[in-house]
Structure formats: structure tokens, C-alpha cells
VOGU-3710 file (C-alpha; in Angstrom, 3 decimals, decimal comma):
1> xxxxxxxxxx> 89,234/129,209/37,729  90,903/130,826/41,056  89,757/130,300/43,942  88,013/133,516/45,913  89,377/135,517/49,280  86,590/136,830/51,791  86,557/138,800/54,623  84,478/140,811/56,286  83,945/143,643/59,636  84,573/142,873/63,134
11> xxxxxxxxxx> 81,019/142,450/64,278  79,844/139,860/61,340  77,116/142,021/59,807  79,017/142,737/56,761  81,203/140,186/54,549  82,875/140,865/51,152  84,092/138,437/48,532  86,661/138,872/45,873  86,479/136,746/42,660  90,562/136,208/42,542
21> xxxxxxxxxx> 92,846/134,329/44,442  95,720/136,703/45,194  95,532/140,275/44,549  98,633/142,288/44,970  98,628/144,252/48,251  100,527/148,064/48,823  101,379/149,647/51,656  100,514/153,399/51,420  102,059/155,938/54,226  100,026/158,936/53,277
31> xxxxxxxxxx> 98,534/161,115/56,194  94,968/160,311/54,978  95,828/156,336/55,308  97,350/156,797/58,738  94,418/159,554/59,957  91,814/156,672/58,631  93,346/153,871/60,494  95,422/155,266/63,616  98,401/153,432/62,468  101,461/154,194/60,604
41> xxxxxxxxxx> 100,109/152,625/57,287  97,262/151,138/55,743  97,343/147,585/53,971  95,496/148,318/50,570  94,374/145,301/47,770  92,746/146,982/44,779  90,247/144,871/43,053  88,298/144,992/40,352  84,676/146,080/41,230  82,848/143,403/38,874
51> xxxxxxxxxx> 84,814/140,637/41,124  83,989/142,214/44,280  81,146/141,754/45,689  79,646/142,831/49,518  76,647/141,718/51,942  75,468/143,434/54,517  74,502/147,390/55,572  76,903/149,847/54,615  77,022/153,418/55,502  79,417/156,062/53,307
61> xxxxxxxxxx> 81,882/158,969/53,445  83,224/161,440/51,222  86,129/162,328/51,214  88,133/164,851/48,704  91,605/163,800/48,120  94,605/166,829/47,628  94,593/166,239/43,380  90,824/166,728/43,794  89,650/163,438/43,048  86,897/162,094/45,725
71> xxxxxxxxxx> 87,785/158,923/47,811  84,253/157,613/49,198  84,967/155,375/52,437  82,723/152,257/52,515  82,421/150,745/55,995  80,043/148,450/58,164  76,881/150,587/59,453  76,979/148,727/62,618  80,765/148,725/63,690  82,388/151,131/61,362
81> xxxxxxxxxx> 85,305/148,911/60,326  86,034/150,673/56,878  86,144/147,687/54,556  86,814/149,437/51,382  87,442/153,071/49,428  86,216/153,705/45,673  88,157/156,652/44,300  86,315/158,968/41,320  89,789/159,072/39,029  89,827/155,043/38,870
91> xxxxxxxxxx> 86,723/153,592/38,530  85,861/150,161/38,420  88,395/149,578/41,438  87,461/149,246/44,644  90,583/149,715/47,096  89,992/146,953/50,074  91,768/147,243/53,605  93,756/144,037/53,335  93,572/143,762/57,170  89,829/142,639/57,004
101> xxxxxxxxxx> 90,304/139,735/54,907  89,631/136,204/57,087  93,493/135,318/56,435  96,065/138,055/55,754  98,931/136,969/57,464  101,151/136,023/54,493  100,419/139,000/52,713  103,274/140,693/51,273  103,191/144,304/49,853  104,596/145,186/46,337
111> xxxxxxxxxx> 105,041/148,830/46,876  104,624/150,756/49,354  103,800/154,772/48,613  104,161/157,761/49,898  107,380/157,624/51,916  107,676/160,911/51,956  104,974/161,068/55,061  106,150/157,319/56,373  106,865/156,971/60,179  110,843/157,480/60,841
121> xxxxxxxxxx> 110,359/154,086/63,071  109,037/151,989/59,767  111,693/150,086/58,567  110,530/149,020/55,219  111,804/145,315/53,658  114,400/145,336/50,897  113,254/144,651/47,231  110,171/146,153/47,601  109,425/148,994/45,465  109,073/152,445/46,717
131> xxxxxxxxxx> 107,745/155,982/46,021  107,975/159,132/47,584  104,209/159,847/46,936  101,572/158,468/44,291  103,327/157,013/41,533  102,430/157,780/38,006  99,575/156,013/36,578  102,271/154,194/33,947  104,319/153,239/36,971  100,872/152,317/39,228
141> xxxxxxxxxx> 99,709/149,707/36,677  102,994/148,288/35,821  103,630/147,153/39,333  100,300/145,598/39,704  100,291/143,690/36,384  103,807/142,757/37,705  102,394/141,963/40,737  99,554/139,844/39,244  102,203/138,017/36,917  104,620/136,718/39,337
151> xxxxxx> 101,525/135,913/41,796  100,256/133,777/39,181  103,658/131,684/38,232  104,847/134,205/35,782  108,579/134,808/35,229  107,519/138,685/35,731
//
């Protein structure tokens, strides 16, 4: 059994715990991402919903994505640190802002997305895959089964 990851809002009222040890983590560089945050990315870990679980008040936004699909933003009702987005097309994931776990520091992305909108300034890592927008749904779960593979000792 792995062990679980928490983390949780700035103010305290709201903590989260996922049911895995080491999700894979993407860096997307899509306007939305860098609106949401004021930054030049956002630091995404998709989960699985039934080993995700939150406590604490949470207070909702809509939000409908370019394709059409609607992102709902989940954040703390007392601080408004967004902890997490569900998306309609994908559900049964939860997408959690990787900077809100307690310990993120050694967390290194797998992809990172949407280049086409990325800062000039980012310098992005070598090895690291990379797409000029979304990728493909084929090409989405392949790198996080990869992901979850070589996380887990595979040989990938």
C-alpha cells in the first residue's frame, strides 16, 4: 500500500488528501493557467477522484474552457487558494495545484503543455516532454501511465 500526500490552503481551514504516493505532475502554460494563478505556469497533479479526498468549506467557479468543456475551480471559502479544478470531458479526475501540497519541492513535471502561450523568459528543462497545446487524449494518458510506471520502479 503507498503511502498518501496532503496538503491543504494557506489559512488551514481546508486540507486535501490523496490516496497515492507520487502522482505525476505537468506544467501547463495556457492563458487560463497563468490568468488563474498570476504566474507564468501552473503546477498541475491529476488524481483520481475516488483517492482524493477534501475537508473543509469550499466555495466553486465555473468556468467554460475554448473546446467547450466546463472547468469548475474548487478553492478554500475562507482564503480562496484554488486547491483543485474538475473538468466535465474527464471525469473522475480531479486536477490539484501541486503548489498546495505540504512538500512539493522535489516535484518534477513530465510534460509541460501549451508552449505555444509559454513566457519567452521560461526556459524549460531538457527531456521533458512538450506540446504546443493540449495533447491528444492517446498522447495525454500515455505520458501519465509513463509517468506512473517509472515513478513506481518501472523500466517505463
Amino acid at each position: 500500500m503507498s503511502d498518501a500526500i496532503e496538503g491543504g490552503c494557506i489559512c488551514g481551514a481546508v486540507r486535501y488528501r490523496v490516496e497515492e504516493d507520487a502522482p505525476p505532475v505537468y506544467a501547463c502554460h495556457c492563458i487560463d493557467c497563468q490568468t488563474h494563478t498570476g504566474s507564468a505556469f501552473a503546477l498541475q497533479m491529476p488524481v483520481f477522484a475516488s483517492k482524493f479526498s477534501v475537508d473543509g468549506e469550499l466555495t466553486t467557479a465555473d468556468h467554460v474552457m475554448p473546446g467547450g468543456s466546463v472547468s469548475t475551480i474548487h478553492a478554500c471559502a475562507k482564503c480562496l487558494v484554488r486547491l483543485y479544478t474538475t473538468i466535465s470531458h474527464r471525469p473522475g479526475l480531479c486536477t490539484v495545484r501541486a503548489g498546495t501540497l505540504d512538500d512539493s519541492k522535489d516535484l518534477d513535471p513530465v510534460a509541460h503543455i501549451w508552449l505555444r502561450s509559454k513566457q519567452d523568459w521560461d526556459a524549460l528543462p531538457d527531456g521533458v516532454r512538450t506540446f504546443e497545446a493540449m495533447p491528444d487524449e492517446a498522447d495525454w494518458f500515455e505520458i501519465l501511465d509513463t509517468a506512473n510506471r517509472l515513478q513506481k520502479g518501472g523500466s517505463g
